[in-house]
MARGUTI-674191 format. One record per residue (C-alpha): residue number from 1; x, y, z. Coordinates in Angstrom, 3 decimals. Layout:
REM MARGUTI-674191
SITE  nr        X        Y        Z
SITE NUM        X        Y        Z
...
This chain:
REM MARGUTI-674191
SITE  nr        X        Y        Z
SITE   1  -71.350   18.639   -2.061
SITE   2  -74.489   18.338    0.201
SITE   3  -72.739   18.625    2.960
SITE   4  -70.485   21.111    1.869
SITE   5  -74.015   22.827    1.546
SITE   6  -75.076   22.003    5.058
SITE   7  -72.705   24.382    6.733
SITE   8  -74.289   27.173    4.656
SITE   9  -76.663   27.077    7.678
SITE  10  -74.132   27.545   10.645
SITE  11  -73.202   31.269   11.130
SITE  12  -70.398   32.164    8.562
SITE  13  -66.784   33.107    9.398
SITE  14  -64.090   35.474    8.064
SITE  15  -62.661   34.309    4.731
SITE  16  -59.802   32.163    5.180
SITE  17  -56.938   32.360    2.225
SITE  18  -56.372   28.739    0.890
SITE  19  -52.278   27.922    0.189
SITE  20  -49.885   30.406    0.305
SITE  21  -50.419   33.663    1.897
SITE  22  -51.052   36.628    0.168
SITE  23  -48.306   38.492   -0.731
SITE  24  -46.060   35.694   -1.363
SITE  25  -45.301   35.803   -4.834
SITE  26  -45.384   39.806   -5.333
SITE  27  -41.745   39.301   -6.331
SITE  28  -42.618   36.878   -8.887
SITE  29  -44.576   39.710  -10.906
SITE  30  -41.696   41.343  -12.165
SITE  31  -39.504   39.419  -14.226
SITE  32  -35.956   41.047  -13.248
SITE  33  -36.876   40.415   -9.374
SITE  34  -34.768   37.181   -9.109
SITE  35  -38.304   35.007   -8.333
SITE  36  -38.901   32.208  -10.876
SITE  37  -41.109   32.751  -13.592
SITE  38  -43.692   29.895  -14.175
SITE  39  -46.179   30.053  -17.143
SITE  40  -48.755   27.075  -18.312
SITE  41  -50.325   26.200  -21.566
SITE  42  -53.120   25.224  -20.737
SITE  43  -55.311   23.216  -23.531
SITE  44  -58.456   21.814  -23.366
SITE  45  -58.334   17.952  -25.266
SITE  46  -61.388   18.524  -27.134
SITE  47  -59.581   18.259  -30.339
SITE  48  -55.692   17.712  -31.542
SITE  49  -53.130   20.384  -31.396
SITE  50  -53.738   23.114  -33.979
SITE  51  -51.690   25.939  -35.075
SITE  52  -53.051   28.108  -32.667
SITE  53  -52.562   26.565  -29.388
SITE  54  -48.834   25.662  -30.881
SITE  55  -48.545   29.343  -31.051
SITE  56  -49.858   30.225  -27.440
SITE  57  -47.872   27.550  -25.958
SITE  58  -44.803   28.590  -28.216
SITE  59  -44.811   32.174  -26.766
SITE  60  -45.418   30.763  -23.699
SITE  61  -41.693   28.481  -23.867
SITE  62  -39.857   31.209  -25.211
SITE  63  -40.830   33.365  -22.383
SITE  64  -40.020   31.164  -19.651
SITE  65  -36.618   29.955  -21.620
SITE  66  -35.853   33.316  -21.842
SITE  67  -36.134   34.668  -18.151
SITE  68  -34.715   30.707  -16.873
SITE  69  -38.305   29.358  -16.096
SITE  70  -40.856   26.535  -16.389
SITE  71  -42.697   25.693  -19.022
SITE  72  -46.070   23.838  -17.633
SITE  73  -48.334   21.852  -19.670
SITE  74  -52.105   21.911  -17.612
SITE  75  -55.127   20.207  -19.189
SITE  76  -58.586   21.347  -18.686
SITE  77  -60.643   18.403  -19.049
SITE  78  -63.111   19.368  -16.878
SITE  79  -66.077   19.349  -19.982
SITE  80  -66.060   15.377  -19.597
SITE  81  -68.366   15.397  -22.314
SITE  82  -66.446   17.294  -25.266
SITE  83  -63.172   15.076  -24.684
SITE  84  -61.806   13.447  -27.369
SITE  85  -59.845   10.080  -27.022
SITE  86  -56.122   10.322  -27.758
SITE  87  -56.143   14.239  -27.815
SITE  88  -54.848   14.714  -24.158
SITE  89  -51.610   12.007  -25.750
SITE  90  -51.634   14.259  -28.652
SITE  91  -51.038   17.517  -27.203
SITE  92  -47.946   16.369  -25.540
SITE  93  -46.814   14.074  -28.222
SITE  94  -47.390   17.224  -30.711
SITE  95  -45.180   19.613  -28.313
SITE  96  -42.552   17.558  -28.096
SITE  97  -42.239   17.060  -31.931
SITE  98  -42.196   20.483  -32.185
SITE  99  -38.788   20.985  -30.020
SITE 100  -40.722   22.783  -26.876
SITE 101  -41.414   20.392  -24.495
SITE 102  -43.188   21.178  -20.977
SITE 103  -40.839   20.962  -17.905
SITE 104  -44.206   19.764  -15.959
SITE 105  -46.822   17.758  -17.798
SITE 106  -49.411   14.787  -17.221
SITE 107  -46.640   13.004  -18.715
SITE 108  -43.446   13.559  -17.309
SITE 109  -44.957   14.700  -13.739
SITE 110  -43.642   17.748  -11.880
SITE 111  -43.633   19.076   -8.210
SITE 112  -47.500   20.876   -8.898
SITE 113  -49.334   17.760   -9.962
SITE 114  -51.178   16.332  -10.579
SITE 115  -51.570   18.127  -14.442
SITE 116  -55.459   16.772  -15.145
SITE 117  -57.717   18.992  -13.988
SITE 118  -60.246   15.840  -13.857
SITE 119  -57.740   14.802  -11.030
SITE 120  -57.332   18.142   -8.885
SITE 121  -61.747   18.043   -7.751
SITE 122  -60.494   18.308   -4.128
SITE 123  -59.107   21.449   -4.457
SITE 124  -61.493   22.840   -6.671
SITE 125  -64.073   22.133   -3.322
SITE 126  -61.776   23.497   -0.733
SITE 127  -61.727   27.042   -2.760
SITE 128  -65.883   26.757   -3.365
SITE 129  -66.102   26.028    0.578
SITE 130  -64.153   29.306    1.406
SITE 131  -66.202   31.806   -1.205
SITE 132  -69.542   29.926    0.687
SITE 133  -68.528   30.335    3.986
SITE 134  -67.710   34.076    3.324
SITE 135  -70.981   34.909    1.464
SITE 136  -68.656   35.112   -2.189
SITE 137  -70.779   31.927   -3.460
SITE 138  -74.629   30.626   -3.109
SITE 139  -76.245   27.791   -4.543
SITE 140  -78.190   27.810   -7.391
SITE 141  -81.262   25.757   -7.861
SITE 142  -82.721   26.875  -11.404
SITE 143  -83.297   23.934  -13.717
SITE 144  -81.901   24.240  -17.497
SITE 145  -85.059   24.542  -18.486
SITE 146  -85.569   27.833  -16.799
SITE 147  -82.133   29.063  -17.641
SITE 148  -83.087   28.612  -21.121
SITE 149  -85.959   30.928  -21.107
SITE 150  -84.232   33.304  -19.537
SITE 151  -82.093   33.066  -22.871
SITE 152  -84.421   32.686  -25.614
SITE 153  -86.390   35.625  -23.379
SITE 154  -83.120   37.955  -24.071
SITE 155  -82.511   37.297  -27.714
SITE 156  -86.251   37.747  -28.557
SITE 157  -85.773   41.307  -27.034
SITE 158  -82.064   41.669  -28.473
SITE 159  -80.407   41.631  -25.412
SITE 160  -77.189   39.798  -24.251
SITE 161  -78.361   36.508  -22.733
SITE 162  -77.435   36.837  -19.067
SITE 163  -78.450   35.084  -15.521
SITE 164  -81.264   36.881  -13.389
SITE 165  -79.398   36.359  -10.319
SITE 166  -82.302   34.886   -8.581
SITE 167  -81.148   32.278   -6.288
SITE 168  -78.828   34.865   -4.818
SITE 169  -81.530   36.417   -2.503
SITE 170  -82.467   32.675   -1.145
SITE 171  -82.823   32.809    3.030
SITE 172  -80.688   29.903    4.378
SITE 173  -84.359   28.243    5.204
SITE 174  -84.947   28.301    1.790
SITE 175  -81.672   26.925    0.619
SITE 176  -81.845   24.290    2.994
SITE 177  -85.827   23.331    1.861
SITE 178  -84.197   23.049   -1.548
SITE 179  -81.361   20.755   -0.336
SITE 180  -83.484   18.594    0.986
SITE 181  -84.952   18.161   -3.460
SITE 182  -81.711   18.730   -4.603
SITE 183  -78.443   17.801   -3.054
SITE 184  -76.203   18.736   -5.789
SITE 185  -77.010   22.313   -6.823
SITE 186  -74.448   24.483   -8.972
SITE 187  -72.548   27.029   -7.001
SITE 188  -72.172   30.431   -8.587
SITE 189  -69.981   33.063   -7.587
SITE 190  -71.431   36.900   -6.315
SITE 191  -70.348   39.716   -8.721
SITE 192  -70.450   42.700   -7.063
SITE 193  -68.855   45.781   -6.509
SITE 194  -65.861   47.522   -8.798
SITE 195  -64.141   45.165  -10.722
SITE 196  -59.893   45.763   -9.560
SITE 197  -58.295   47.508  -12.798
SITE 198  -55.154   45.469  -13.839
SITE 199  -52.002   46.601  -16.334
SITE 200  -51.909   43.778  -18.786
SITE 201  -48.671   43.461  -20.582
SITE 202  -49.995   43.487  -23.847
SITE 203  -52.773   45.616  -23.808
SITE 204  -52.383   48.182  -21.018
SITE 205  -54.442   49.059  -17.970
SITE 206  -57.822   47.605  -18.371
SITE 207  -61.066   47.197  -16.160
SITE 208  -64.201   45.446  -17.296
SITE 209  -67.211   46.024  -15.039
SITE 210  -68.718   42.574  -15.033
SITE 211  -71.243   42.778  -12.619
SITE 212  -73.247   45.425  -14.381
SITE 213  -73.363   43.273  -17.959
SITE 214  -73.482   39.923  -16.533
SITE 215  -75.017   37.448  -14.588
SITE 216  -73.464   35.731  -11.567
SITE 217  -71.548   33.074  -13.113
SITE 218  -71.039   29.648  -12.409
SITE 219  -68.024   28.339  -10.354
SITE 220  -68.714   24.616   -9.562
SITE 221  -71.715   22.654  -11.802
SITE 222  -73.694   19.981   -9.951
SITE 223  -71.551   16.801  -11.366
SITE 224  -68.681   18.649   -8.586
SITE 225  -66.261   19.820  -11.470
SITE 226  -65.504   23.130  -11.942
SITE 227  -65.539   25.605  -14.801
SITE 228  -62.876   27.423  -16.579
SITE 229  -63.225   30.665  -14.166
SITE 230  -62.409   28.657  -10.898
SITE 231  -60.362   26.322  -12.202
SITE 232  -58.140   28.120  -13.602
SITE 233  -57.801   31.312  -10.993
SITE 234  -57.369   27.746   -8.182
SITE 235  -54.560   25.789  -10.458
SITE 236  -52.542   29.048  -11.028
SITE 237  -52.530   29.398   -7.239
SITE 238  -51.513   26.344   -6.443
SITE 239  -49.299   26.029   -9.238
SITE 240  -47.249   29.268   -8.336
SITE 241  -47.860   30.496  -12.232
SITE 242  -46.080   34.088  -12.090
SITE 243  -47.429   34.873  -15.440
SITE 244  -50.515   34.213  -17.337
SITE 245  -50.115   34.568  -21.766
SITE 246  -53.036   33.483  -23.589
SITE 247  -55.221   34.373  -26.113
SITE 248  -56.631   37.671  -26.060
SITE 249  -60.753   36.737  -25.728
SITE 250  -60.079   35.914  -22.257
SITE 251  -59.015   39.571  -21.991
SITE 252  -62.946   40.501  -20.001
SITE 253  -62.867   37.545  -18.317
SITE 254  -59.958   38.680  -16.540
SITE 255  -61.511   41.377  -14.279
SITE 256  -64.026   38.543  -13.360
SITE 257  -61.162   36.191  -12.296
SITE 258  -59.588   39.087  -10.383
SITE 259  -62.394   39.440   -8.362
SITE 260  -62.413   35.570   -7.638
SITE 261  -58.617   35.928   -6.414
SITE 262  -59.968   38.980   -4.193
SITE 263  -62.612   36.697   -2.373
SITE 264  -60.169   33.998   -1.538
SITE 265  -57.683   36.326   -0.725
SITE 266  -55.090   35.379   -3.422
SITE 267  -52.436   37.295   -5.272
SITE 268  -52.887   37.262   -8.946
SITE 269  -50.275   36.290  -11.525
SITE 270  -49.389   39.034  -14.325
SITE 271  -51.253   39.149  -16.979
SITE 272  -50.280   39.337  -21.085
SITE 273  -52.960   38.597  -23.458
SITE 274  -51.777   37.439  -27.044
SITE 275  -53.594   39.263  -30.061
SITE 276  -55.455   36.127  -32.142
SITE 277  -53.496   34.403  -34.913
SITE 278  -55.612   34.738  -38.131
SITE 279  -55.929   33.362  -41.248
SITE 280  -54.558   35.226  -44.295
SITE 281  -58.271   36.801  -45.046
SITE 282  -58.620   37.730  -41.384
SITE 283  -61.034   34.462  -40.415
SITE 284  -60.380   33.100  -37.228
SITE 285  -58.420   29.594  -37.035
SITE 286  -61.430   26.821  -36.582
SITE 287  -61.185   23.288  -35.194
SITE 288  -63.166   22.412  -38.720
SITE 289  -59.893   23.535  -40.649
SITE 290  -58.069   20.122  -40.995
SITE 291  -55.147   21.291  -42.447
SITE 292  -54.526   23.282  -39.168
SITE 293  -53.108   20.544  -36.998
SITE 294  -50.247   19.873  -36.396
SITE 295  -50.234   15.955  -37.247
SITE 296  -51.020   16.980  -40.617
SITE 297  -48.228   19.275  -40.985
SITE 298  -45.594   16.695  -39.291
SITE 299  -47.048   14.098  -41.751
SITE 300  -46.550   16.119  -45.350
SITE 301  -43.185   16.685  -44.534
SITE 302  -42.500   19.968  -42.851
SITE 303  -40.321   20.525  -40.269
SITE 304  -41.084   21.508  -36.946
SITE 305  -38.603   24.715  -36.835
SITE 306  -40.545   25.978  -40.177
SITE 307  -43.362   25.688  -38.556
SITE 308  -42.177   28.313  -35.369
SITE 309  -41.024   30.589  -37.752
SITE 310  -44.143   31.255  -40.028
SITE 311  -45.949   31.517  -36.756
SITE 312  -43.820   34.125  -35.271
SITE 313  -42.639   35.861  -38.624
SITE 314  -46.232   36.811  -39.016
SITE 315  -46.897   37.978  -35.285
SITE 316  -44.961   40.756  -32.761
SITE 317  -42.438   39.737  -30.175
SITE 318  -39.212   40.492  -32.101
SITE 319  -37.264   43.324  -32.772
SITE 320  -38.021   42.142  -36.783
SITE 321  -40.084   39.901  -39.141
SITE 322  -37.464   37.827  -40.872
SITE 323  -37.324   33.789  -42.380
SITE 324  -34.793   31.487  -40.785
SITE 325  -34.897   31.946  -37.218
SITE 326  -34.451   28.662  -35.310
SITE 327  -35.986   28.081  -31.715
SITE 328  -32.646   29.396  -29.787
SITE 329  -32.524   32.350  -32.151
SITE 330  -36.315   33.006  -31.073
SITE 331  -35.559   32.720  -27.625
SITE 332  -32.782   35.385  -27.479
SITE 333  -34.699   37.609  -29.648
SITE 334  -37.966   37.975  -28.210
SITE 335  -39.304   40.652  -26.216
SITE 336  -42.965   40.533  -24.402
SITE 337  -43.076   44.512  -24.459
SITE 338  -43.010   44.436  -28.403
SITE 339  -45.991   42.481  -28.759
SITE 340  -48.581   44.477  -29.986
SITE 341  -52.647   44.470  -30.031
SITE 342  -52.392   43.403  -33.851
SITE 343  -53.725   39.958  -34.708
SITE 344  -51.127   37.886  -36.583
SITE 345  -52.062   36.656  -39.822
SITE 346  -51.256   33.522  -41.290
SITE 347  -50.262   33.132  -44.742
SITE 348  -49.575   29.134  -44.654
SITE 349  -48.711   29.594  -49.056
SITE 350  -45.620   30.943  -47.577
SITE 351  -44.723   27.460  -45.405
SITE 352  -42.466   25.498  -48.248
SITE 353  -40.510   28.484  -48.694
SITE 354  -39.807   28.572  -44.955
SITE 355  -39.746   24.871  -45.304
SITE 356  -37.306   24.810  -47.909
SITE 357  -34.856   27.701  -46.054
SITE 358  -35.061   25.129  -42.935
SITE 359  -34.384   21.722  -44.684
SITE 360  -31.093   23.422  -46.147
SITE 361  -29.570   24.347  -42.912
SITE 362  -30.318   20.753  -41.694
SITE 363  -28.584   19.847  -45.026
SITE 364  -25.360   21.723  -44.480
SITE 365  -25.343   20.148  -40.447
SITE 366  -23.517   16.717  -41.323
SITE 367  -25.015   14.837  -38.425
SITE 368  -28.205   16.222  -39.212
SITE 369  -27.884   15.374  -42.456
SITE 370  -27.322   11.754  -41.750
SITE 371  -30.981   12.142  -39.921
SITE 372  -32.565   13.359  -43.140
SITE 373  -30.616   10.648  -45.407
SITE 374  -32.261    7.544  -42.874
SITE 375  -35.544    9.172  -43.537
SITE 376  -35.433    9.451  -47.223
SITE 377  -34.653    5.813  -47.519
SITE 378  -37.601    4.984  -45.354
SITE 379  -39.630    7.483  -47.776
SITE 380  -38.350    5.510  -51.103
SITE 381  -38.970    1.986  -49.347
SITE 382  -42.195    3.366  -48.595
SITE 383  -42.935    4.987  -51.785
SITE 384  -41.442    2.579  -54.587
SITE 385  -41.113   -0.844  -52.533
SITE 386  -40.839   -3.500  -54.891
SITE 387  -40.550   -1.324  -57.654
SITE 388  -36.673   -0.772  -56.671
SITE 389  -35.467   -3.138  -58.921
SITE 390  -31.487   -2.094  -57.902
SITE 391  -31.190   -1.985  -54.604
SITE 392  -28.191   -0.057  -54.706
SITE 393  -30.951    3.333  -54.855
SITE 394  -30.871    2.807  -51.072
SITE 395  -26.828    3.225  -50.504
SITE 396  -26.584    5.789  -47.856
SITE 397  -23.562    7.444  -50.273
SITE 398  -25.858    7.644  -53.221
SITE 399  -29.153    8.772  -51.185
SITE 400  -26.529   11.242  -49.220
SITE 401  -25.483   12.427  -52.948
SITE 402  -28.930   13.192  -54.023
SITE 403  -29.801   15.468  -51.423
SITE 404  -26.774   17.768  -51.756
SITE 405  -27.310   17.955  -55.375
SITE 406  -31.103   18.741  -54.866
SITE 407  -30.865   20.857  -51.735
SITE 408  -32.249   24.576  -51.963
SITE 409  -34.170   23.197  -55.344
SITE 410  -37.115   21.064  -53.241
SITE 411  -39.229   22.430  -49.870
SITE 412  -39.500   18.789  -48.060
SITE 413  -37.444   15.303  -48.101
SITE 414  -40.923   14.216  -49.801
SITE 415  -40.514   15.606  -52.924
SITE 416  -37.922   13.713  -53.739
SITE 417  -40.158   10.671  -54.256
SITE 418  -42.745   12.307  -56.092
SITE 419  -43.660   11.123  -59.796
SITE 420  -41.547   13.828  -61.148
SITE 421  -38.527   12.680  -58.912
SITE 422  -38.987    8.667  -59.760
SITE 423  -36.090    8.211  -61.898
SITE 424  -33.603    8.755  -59.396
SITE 425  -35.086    5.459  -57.736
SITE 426  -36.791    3.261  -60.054
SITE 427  -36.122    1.643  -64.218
SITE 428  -38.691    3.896  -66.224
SITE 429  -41.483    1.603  -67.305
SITE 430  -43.591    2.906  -70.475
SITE 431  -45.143    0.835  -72.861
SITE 432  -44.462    0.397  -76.643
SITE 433  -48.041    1.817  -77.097
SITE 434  -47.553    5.058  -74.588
SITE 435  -43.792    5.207  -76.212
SITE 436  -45.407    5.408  -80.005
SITE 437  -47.902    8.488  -79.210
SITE 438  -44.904   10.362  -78.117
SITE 439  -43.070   10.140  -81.459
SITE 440  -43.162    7.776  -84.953
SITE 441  -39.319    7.310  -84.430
SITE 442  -39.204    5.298  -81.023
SITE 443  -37.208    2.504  -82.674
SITE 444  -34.327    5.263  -83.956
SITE 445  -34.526    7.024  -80.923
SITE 446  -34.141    4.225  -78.492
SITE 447  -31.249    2.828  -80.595
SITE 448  -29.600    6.094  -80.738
SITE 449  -30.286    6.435  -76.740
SITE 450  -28.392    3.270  -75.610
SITE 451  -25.492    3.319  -78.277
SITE 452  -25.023    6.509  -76.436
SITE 453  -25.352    5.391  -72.835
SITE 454  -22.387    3.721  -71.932
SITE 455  -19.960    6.308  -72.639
SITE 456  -21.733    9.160  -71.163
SITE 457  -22.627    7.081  -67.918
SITE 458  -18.582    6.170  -67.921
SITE 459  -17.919   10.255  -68.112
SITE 460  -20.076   10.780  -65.254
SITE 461  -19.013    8.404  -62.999
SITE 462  -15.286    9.536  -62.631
SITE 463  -16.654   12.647  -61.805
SITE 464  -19.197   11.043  -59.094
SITE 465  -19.030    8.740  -56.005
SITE 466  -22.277    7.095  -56.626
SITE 467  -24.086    3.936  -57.629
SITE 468  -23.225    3.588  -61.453
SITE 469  -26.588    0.760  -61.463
SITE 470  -29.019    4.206  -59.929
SITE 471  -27.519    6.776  -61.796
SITE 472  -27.133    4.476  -65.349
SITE 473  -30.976    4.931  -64.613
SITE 474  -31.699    8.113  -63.400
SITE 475  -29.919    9.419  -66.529
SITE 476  -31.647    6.862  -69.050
SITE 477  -34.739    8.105  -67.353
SITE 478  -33.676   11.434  -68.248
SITE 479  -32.545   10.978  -71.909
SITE 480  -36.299    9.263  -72.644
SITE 481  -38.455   11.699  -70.262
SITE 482  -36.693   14.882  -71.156
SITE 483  -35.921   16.166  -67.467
SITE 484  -32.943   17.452  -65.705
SITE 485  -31.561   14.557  -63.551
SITE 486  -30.860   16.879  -60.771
């Protein structure tokens, strides 16, 4: 950095355009021009995957499945100090689950690597040295003590907390005086003049005049790694992204990264911000919300097409809201132009029904069904153990013969080993005690119960291919608890 700095004091040159020259991709910006259309998600691993970066990198896949593209997974961990171990791992992990896996990622590598910002500093340099060189950038000296006046200064007067610019008038004896203190300044970029208007695809033609409401901002912090406005403008450069969806509070920011692709003489992708997704009482989706992620979804149960569905059922993109729609049925139906400015919101009460709509068509798939009967028998070894006094419960016939009969009546493979469901696995085991509260007449009852038995077991199991052992219990269980069988 310091000597990045040094050349400050030579006499500056004429902008030079980093990569590709401008123009380039101007084909790229419409979808039916024949160019390839790249998008990214781009996720910072600060925290697991939640149900609102599955949807921005969802809309993201179907749009780049849809016009024959690539699908990029980028991380952003440039905030070394807010990463969380194993999130990076579980963004991919989670994205895969989910049936919409990145063409390019940290993982599986791709012609634009490397994928971690952490790993992509050189390039991040190379842009800062070009906005230096033609004026675009200065140092910036003020400690964070002063910067934090100038805040608490603002909100005591009720203003927006914004930079005073000062470091921007600093002679080039001056800047090098303060070298010689402090090598490792931050570099922040010169707002000024009128912002470029831009046609987003979601929200129409837009201009945001940044330099009158804020401060210059900063580019490149003193540790040498960027922030969000750089990085991102130099990755989607590099990376050849045609088209830019995310979330719709980076629409302002966008005139400000506009004006960073003007200084380093750039062509910008095409923009489409994506209204918020909501929670049913119109509350914003928090990090805090545990129930959010999608490792606690994948864990209770539901699948990950039910999951794609709620989230675009309750959005825009598609000609109509409807339950059902599986990933290639999303793909062929969506259409960027009918997003709207809306924000989605989120009724998750309405999941198990999805759920449940989902589960039956894997049902009625017989190879997919053979999927779901392998994980209910890892769900009842898991639930009952050694409690599975007939092993026979575990027959892939008999556990293949329990979900037909309950499909369309449960919402997830799980609640077929819940405590109301335990009979079909496990000998009912009550005590004489627990048995005599229920009625006076146990003894007549029980008598009664199993002089019956054998015959009606023998009627049902010409009539059924299953284990006479599990289903001699499942209906005893029955007879004494006083609930349907299936």
């Amino acid at each position: 950095m310091a000597v990045l700095l040094k050349r400050l004091l030579h006499p500056r040159r004429p902008p030079a355009a980093l990569g590709r020259p401008l123009g380039r991709r101007e084909a790229s910006l419409d979808t039916h021009a024949g160019a390839a259309v790249r998008v990214r998600f781009a996720p910072s691993p600060t925290g697991f995957l939640h149900l609102g970066g599955l949807r921005a990198a969802l809309y993201n896949y179907i749009f780049a499945k849809k016009h024959r593209g690539s699908f990029i997974l980028r991380l952003e961990d440039t905030d070394q100090t807010r990463l969380v171990p194993g999130a990076a791992e579980n963004i991919e992990d989670m994205l895969e689950w989910a049936g919409i896996p990145p063409d390019e990622s940290p993982r599986r590598g791709g012609p634009a690597g490397p994928y971690l910002q952490s790993q992509r500093l050189a390039l991040y340099a190379q842009a800062t040295e070009a906005l230096l060189k033609s004026g675009a950038a200065y140092p910036c000296f003020c400690s964070p003590q002063r910067l934090e006046l100038l805040k608490r200064e603002a909100l005591r007067n009720r203003q927006t907390p914004r930079y005073d610019n000062r470091c921007r008038s600093l002679s080039e004896a001056q800047v090098a005086q303060k070298l010689a203190k402090d090598p490792k300044p931050a570099i922040r970029f010169h707002l000024e003049g009128e912002a470029p208007a831009f046609q987003d695809l979601v929200y129409g033609w837009n201009r945001h005049e940044v330099a009158s409401v804020e401060g210059d901002p900063v580019i490149l912090k003193s540790d040498g790694f960027p922030t969000y406005h750089l990085a991102c403008v130099v990755d989607d450069h590099h990376m050849g992204i045609s088209h830019v969806l995310r979330g719709s509070e980076w629409l302002v920011s966008t005139s400000k990264h506009l004006l960073l692709y003007q200084a380093l003489g750039w062509q910008p992708p095409r923009f489409a911000h994506l209204p918020l997704l909501l929670n049913r009482d119109g509350s914003k989706l928090s990090k805090r919300q545990g129930d959010i992620y999608l490792e606690h979804f994948a864990a209770a149960g539901f699948l990950p097409d039910a999951l794609l569905d709620i989230i675009t059922s309750c959005g825009s993109g598609f000609a109509e809201n409807q339950m059902g729609r599986t990933l290639p049925e999303l793909i062929t139906q969506f259409d960027l132009t009918r997003v709207t400015c809306h924000s989605a919101l989120l009724d998750l009460e309405k999941l198990p029904e999805f759920n449940r709509l989902h589960l039956r068509r894997l049902v009625s798939d017989e190879t997919q069904r053979r999927q779901l009967v392998g994980k209910l028998q890892a769900l009842v070894e898991e639930a009952f153990g050694s409690q599975l006094q007939d092993r026979h419960v575990l027959d892939a016939a008999y556990v293949e013969r329990i979900i037909l009969l309950r499909q369309g009546h449960i919402c997830r493979l799980q609640d077929l080993v819940s405590p109301v469901h335990s009979y079909l696995w496990t000998r009912p085991a009550v005590g004489r005690a627990q048995l005599g509260t229920v009625s006076e007449k146990v003894d007549v009852i029980a008598k009664r119960v199993l002089g019956t038995l054998p015959n009606v077991c023998a009627q049902l199991f010409s009539k059924m291919d299953s284990s006479p052992g599990a289903y001699g219990m499942a209906l005893a269980s029955h007879i004494m608890g006083g609930a349907p069988p299936f």
